[in-house]
DOTI-518252 format. One record per residue (C-alpha): residue in three letters; residue number from 0; x negated, z, y negated. Coordinates in Angstrom, 3 decimals, decimal comma. Layout:
BEGIN
(r ALA NUM (X Z Y))
...
end
This chain:
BEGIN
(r UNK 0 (-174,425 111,055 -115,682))
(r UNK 1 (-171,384 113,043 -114,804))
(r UNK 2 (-170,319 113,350 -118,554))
(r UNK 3 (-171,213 110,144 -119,464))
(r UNK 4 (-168,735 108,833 -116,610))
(r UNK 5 (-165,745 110,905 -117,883))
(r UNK 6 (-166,198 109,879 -121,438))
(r UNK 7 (-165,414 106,342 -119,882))
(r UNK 8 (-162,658 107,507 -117,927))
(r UNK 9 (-161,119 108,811 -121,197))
(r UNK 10 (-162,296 105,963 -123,385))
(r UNK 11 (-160,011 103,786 -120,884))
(r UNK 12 (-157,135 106,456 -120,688))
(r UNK 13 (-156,952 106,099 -124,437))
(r UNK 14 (-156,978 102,454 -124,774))
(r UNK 15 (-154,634 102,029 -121,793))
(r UNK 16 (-151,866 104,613 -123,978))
(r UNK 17 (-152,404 102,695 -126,694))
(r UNK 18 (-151,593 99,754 -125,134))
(r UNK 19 (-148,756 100,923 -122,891))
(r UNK 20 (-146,953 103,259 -124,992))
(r UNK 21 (-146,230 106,689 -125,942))
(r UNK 22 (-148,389 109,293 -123,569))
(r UNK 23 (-145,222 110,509 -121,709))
(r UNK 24 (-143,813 107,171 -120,960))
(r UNK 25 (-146,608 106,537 -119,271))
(r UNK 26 (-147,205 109,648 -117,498))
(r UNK 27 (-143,411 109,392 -116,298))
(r UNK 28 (-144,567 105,952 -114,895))
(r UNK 29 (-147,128 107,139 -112,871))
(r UNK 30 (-145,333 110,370 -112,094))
(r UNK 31 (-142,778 108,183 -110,789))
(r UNK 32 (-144,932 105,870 -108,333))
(r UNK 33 (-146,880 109,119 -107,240))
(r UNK 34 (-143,559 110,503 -106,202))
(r UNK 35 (-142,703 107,625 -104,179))
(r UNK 36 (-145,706 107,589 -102,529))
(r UNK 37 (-146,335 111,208 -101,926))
(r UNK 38 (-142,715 111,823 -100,450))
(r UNK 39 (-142,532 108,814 -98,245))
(r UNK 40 (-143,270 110,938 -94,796))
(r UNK 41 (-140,636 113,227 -96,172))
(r UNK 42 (-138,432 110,870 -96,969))
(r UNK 43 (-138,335 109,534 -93,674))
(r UNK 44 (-138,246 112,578 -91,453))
(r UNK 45 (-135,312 113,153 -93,830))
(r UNK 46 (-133,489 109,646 -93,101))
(r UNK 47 (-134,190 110,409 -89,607))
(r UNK 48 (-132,538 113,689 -89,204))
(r UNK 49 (-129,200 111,808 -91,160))
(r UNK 50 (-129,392 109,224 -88,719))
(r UNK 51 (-129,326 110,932 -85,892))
(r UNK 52 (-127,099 113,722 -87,016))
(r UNK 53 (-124,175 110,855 -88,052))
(r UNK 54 (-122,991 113,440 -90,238))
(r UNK 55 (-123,223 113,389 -94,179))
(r UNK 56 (-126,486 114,616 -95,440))
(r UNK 57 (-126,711 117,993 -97,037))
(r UNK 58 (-126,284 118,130 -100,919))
(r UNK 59 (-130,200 118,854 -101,436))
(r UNK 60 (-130,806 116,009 -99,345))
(r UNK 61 (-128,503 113,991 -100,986))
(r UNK 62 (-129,991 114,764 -104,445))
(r UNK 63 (-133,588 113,758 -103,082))
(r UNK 64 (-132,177 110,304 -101,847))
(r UNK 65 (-130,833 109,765 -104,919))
(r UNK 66 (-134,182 110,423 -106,651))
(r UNK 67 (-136,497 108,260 -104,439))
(r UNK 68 (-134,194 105,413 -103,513))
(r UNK 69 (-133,960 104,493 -107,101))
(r UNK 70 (-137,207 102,934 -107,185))
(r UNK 71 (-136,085 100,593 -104,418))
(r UNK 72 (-135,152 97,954 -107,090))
(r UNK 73 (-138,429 98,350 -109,199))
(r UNK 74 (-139,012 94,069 -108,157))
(r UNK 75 (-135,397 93,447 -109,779))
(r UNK 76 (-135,199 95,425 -112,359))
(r UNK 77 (-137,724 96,456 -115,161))
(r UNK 78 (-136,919 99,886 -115,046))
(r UNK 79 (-135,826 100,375 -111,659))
(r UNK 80 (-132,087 100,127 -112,186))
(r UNK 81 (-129,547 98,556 -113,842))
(r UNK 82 (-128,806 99,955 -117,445))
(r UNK 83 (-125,354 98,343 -118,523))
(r UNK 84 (-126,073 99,433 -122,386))
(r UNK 85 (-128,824 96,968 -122,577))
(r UNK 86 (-128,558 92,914 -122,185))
(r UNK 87 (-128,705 92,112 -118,414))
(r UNK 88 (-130,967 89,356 -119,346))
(r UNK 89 (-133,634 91,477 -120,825))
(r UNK 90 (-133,780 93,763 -117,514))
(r UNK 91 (-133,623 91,695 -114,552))
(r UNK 92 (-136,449 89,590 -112,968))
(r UNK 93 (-136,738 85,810 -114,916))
(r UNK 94 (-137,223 84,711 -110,600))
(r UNK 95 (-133,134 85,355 -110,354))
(r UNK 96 (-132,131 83,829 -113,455))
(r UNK 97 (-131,692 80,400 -112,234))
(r UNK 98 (-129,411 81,223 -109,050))
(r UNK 99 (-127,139 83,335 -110,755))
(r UNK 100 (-126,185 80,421 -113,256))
(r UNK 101 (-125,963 78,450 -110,640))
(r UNK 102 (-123,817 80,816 -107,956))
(r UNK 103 (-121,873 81,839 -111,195))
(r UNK 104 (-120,802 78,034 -111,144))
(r UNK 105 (-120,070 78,066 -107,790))
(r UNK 106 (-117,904 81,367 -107,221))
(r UNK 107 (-117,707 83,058 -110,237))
(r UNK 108 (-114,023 82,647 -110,543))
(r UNK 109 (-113,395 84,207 -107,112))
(r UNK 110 (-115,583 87,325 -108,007))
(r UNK 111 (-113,816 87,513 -111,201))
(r UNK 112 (-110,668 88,221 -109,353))
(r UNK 113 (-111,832 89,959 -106,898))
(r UNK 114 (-112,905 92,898 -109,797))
(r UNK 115 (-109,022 93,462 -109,676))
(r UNK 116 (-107,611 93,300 -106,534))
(r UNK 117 (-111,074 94,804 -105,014))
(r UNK 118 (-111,270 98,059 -106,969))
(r UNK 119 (-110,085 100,367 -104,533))
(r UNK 120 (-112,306 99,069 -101,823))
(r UNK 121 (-115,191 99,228 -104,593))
(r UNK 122 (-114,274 102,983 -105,630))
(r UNK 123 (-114,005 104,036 -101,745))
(r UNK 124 (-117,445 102,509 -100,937))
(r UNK 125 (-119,086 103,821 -103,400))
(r UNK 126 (-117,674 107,079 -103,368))
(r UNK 127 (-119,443 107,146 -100,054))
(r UNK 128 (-122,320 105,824 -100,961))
(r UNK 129 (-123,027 108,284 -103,682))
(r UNK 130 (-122,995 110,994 -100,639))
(r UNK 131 (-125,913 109,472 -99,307))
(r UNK 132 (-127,470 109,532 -102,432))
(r UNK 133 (-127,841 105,609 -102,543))
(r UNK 134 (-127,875 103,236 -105,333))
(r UNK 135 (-124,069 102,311 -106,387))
(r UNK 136 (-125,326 98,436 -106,648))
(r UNK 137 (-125,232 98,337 -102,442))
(r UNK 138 (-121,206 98,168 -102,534))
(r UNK 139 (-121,640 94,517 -102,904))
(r UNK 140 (-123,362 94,285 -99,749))
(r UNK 141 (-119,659 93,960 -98,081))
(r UNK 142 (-118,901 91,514 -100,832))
(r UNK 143 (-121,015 88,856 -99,549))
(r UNK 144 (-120,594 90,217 -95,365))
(r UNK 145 (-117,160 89,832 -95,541))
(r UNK 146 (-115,223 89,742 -99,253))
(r UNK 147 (-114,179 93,229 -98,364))
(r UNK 148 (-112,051 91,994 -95,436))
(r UNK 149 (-111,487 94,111 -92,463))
(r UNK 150 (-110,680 91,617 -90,529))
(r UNK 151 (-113,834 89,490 -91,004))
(r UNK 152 (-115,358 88,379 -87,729))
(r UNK 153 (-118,109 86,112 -87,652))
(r UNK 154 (-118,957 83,055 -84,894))
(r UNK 155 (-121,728 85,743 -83,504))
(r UNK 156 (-119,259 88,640 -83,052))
(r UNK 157 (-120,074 90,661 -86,073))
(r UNK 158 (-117,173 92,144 -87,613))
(r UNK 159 (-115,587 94,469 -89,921))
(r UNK 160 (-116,622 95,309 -93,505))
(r UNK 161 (-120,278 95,250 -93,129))
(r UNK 162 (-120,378 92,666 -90,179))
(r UNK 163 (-121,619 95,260 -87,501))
(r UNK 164 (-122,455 93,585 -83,979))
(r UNK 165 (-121,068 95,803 -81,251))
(r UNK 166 (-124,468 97,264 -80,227))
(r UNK 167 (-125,663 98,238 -83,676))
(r UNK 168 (-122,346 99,693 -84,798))
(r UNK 169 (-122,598 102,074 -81,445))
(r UNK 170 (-126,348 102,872 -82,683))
(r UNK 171 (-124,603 104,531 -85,929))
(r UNK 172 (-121,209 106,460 -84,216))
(r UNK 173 (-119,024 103,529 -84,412))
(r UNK 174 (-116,657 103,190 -81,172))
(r UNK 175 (-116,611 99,465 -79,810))
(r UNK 176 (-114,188 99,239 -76,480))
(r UNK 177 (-111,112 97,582 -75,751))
(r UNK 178 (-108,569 99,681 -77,264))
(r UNK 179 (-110,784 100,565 -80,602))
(r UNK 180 (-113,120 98,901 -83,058))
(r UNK 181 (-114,102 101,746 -85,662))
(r UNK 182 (-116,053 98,429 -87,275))
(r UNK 183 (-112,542 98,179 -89,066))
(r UNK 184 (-112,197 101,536 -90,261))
(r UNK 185 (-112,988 101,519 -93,628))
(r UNK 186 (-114,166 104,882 -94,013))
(r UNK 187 (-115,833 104,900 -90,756))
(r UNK 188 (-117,943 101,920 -91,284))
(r UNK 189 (-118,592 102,357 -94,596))
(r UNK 190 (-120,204 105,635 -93,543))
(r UNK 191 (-122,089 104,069 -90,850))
(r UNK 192 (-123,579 101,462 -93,386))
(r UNK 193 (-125,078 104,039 -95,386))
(r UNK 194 (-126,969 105,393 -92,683))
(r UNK 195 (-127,971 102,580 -91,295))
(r UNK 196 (-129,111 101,323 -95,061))
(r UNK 197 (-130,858 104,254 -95,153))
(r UNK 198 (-132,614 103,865 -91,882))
(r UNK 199 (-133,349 100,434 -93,593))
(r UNK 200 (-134,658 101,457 -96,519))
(r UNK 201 (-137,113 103,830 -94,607))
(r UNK 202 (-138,795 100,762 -93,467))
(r UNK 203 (-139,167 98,904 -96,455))
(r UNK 204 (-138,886 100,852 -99,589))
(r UNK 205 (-137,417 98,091 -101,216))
(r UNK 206 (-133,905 97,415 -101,521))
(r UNK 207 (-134,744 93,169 -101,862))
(r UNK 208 (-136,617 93,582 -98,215))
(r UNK 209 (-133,962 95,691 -96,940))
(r UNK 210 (-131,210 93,580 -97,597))
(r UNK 211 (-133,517 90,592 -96,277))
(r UNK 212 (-133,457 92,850 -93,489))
(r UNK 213 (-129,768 93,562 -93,125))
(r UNK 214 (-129,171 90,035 -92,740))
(r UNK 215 (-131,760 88,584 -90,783))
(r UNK 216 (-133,730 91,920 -89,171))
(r UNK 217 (-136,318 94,584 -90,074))
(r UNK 218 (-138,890 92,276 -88,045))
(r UNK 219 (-138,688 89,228 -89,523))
(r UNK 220 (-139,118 90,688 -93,020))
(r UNK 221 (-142,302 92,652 -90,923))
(r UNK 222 (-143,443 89,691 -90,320))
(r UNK 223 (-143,305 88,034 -94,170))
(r UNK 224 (-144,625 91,149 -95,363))
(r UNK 225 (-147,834 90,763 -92,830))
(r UNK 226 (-148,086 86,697 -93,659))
(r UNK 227 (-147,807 86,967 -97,380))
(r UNK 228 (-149,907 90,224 -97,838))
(r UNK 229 (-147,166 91,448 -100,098))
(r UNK 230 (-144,033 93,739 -99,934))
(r UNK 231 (-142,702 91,760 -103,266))
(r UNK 232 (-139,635 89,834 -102,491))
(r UNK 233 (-140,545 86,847 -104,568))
(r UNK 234 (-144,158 86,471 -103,171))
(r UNK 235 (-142,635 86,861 -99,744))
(r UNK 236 (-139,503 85,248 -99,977))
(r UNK 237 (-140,732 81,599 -98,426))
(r UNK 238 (-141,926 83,607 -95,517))
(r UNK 239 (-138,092 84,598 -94,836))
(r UNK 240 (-135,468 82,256 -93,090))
(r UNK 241 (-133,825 80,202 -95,928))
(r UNK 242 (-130,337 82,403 -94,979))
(r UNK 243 (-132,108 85,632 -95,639))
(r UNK 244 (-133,671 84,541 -99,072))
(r UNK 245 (-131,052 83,061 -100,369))
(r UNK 246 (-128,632 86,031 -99,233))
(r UNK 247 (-130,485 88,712 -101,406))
(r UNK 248 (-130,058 85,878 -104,425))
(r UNK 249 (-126,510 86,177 -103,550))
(r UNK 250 (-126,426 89,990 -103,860))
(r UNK 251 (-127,887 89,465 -106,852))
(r UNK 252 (-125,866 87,080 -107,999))
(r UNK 253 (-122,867 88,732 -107,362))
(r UNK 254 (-123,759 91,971 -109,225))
(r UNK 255 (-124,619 89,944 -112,381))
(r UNK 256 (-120,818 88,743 -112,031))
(r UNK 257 (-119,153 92,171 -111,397))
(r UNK 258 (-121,529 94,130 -113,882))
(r UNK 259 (-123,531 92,267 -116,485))
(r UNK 260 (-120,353 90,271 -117,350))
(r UNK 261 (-117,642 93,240 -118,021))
(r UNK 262 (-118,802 95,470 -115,057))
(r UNK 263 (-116,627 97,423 -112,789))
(r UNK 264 (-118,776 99,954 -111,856))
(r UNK 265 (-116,724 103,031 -111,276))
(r UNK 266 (-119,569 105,912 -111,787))
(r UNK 267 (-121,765 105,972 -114,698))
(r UNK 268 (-125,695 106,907 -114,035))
(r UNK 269 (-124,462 110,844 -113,866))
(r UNK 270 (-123,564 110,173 -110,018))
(r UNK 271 (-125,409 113,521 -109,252))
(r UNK 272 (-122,423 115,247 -111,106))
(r UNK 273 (-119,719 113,532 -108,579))
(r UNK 274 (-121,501 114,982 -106,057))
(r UNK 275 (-120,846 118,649 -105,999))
(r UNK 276 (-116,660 118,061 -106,363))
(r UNK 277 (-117,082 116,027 -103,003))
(r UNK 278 (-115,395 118,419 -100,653))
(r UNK 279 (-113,741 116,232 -98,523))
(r UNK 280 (-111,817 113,003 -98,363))
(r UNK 281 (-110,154 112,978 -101,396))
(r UNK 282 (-108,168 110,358 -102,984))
(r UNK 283 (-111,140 108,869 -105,208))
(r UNK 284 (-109,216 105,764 -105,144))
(r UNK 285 (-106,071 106,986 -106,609))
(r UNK 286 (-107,529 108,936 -109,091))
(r UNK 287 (-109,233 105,594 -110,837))
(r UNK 288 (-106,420 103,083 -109,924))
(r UNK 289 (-103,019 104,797 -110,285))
(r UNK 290 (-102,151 104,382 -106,743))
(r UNK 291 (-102,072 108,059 -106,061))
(r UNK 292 (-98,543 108,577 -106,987))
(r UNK 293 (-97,540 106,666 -103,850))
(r UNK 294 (-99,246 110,223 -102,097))
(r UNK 295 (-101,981 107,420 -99,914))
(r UNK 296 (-104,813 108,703 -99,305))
(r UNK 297 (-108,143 106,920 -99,722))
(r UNK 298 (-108,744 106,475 -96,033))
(r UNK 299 (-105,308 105,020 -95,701))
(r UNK 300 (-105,583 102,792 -98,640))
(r UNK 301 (-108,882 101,798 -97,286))
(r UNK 302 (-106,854 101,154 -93,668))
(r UNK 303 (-104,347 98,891 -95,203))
(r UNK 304 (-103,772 95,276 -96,818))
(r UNK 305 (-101,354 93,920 -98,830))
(r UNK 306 (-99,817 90,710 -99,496))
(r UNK 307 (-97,458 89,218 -101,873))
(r UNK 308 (-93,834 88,236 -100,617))
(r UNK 309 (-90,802 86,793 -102,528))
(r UNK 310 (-87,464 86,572 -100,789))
(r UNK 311 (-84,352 89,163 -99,818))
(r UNK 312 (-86,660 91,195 -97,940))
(r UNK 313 (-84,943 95,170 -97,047))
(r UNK 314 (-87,291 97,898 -96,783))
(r UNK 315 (-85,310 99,349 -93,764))
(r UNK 316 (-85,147 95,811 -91,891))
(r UNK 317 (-89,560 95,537 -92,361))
(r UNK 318 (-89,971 99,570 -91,608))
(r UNK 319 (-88,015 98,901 -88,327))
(r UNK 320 (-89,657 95,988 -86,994))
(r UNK 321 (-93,242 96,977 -87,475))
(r UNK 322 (-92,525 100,515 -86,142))
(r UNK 323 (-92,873 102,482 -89,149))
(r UNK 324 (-90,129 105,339 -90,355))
(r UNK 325 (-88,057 104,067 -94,332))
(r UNK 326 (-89,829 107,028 -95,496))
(r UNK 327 (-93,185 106,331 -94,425))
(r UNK 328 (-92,843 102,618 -95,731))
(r UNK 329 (-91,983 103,345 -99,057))
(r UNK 330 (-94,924 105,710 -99,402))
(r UNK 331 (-97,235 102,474 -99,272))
(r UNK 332 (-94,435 100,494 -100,892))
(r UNK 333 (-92,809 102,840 -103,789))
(r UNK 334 (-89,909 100,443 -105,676))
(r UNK 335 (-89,788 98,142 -103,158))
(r UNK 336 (-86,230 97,790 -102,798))
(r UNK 337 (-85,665 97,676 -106,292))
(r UNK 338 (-88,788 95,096 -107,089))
(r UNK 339 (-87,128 92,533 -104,128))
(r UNK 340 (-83,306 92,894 -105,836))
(r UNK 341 (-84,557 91,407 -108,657))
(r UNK 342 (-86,024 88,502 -107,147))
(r UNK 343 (-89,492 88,847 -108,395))
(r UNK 344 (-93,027 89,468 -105,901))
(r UNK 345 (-94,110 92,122 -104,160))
(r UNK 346 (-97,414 93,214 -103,109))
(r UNK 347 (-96,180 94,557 -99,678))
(r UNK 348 (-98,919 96,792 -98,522))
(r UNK 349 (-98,990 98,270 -94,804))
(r UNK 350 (-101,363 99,399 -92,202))
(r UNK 351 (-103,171 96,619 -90,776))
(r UNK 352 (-101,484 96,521 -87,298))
(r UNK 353 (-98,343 96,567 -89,213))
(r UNK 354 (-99,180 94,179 -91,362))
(r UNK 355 (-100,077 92,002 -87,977))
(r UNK 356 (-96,694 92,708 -86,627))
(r UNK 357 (-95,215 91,728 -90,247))
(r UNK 358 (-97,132 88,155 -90,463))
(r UNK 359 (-95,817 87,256 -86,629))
(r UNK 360 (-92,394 88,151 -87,437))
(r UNK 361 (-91,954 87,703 -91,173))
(r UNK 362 (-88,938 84,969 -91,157))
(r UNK 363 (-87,139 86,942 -88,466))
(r UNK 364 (-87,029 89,683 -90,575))
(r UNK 365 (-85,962 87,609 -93,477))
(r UNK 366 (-83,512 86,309 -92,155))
(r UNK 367 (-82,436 90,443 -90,318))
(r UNK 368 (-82,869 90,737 -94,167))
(r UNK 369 (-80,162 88,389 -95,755))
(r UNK 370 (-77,876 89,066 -92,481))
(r UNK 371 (-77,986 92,399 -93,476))
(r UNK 372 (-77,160 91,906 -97,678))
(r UNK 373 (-74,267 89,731 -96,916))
(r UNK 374 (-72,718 91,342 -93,856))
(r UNK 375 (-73,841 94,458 -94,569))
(r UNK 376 (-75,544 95,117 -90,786))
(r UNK 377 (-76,485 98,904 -89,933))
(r UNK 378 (-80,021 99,389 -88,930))
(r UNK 379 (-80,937 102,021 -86,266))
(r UNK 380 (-84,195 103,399 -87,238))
(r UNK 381 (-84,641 103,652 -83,686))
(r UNK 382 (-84,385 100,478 -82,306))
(r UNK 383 (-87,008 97,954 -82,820))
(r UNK 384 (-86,160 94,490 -82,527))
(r UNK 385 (-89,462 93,160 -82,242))
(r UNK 386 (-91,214 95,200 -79,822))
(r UNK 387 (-95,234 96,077 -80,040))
(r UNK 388 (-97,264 95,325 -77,534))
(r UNK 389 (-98,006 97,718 -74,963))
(r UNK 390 (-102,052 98,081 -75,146))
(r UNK 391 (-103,881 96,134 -72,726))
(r UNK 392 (-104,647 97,982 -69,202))
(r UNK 393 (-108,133 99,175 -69,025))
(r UNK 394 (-110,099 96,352 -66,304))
(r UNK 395 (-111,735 97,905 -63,224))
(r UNK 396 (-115,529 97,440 -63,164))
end
């Protein structure tokens, strides 16, 4: 009886190879879902111990991450990630197909730009993600939060980057008071996002469900998954709010835009190499962009916006009134001087409380400016014209 039963068992191996492919593809298949299954406990005592610890994991840990979070978008694509040799079409799930034409309608000239002027934001999230060991693709998470805006802040008091509330944001090391909000740090947040993705992802094993999650909470997607019997995000996806479902379409969307048509990824599938010259917080950004020969560094970068001026602006005359030293100021701003004489744009780039102070007082210093070129003003470094604010006194309780 016993033999008779394994010459069954093999009679169905064999047909099932035959059917499926070469014998190693297939045993890297299952190899693959045993591995995921096997290492889940790990993986979350792991995630854990990262969480709690707010520090960045340990480089074995990282490389483990990276090996089991892959499979997170096995219900997207057909081999588990995005392969940007091959047609996007041929690897992503025929369920998304119809809302990316349509989104692509919609905003796929602002995402086009945004490949530009967003690449240093891009390189210095992922460059963070990659020490977590998570899947590049999650970058465009802050994409649809917040189009990469520090400032964002939403009607419900989410804000930042990744569109932390104040509570959750202090769950992952993120100070929330009156005189700081680390939800604008770029670096800082960006950090706190992975770990709390990962904390995410140790729930759902999915990255579809955890980004269902990250928008509208681990326990309504807990709740889908228990209605619709399934942890597939297209069998569970009517059992989400409408905003939740349709903002993982959105995420998908927007990394058809950014990578299936002329992608901007910034590491190629070799990630694992990047991760052993990570020492500390280097200037990633500069390295890809160019921007390192104004001596920024990627936090600062991160820290700062620009915008574009015109007009007889004088690098002293901006440096002065939004509290900054000439020398300081022309680090974010090399050529400045010589960009504004003739009469072209600028993309003026400061700190983001200077940049504040700039917007409020912009035609004062203009016109400081064009005093200045005609009657050929001095201007004390020490003196500010425009004063700062002094920070609000702490209330008593």
């Amino acid at each position: 009886m016993n033999k008779l039963f394994y010459i069954l068992v093999f009679s169905l191996l064999v047909s099932t190879i035959s059917t499926a492919g070469s014998l190693s593809s297939l045993q890297q298949t299952f190899q693959q879902k045993d591995t995921l299954v096997v290492d889940i406990k790990k993986e979350d005592e792991l995630i854990e111990e990262v969480v709690k610890s707010r520090t960045i994991p340990k480089k074995e840990e990282v490389r483990y991450f990276n090996q089991v979070t892959k499979y997170g978008f096995k219900n997207l694509f057909s081999n588990y990630t995005y392969n940007a040799t091959e047609p996007y079409t041929a690897q992503i799930n025929p369920n998304a197909e119809f809302f990316i034409q349509d989104y692509m309608r919609l905003h796929g000239n602002h995402l086009q730009k945004m490949k530009g002027w967003g690449l240093p934001y891009f390189n210095l999230i992922e460059n963070i993600l990659i020490q977590y060991g998570l899947p590049k693709e999650l970058k465009y998470i802050a994409v649809i939060e917040s189009n990469l805006s520090t400032g964002a802040t939403s009607q419900v008091g989410a804000g930042g980057p990744w569109q932390f509330m104040p509570y959750t944001a202090k769950d992952y090391g993120l100070k929330v008071n009156g005189y700081i909000d680390e939800r604008r740090d770029y670096f800082k947040s960006t950090n706190a996002a992975a770990r709390y993705l990962l904390y995410l992802y140790s729930q759902m094993h999915d990255w579809l469900l955890v980004m269902a999650a990250y928008n509208g909470g681990a326990g309504r997607v807990n709740e889908a998954i228990r209605r619709s019997g399934s942890r597939d995000f297209w069998k569970l996806q009517y059992y989400l709010p409408e905003e939740s479902r349709t903002y993982v379409k959105r995420f998908i969307a927007t990394h058809y835009i950014m990578e299936g048509n002329g992608g901007i990824t910034t590491s190629g599938n070799d990630s694992l190499l990047f991760i052993d010259n990570i020492t500390n917080r280097t200037n990633y950004i500069g390295a890809k962009t160019g921007t390192q020969k104004s001596g920024l560094t990627a936090e600062e970068i991160a820290g700062s916006e620009m915008l574009i001026i015109s007009g007889k602006y004088n690098s002293s005359i901006i440096a002065k009134n939004v509290a900054m030293t000439t020398i300081n100021f022309n680090r974010y701003n090399p050529g400045f001087d010589k960009m504004m004489s003739s009469n072209g744009t600028y993309d003026l780039r400061l700190p983001h409380e200077k940049m504040q102070l700039f917007k409020v007082n912009k035609y004062q210093i203009l016109n400081e400016s064009v005093q200045q070129l005609f009657g050929g003003m001095a201007i004390p470094e020490s003196k500010t014209v425009y004063p700062i604010s002094a920070p609000a006194k702490k209330r008593k309780k």
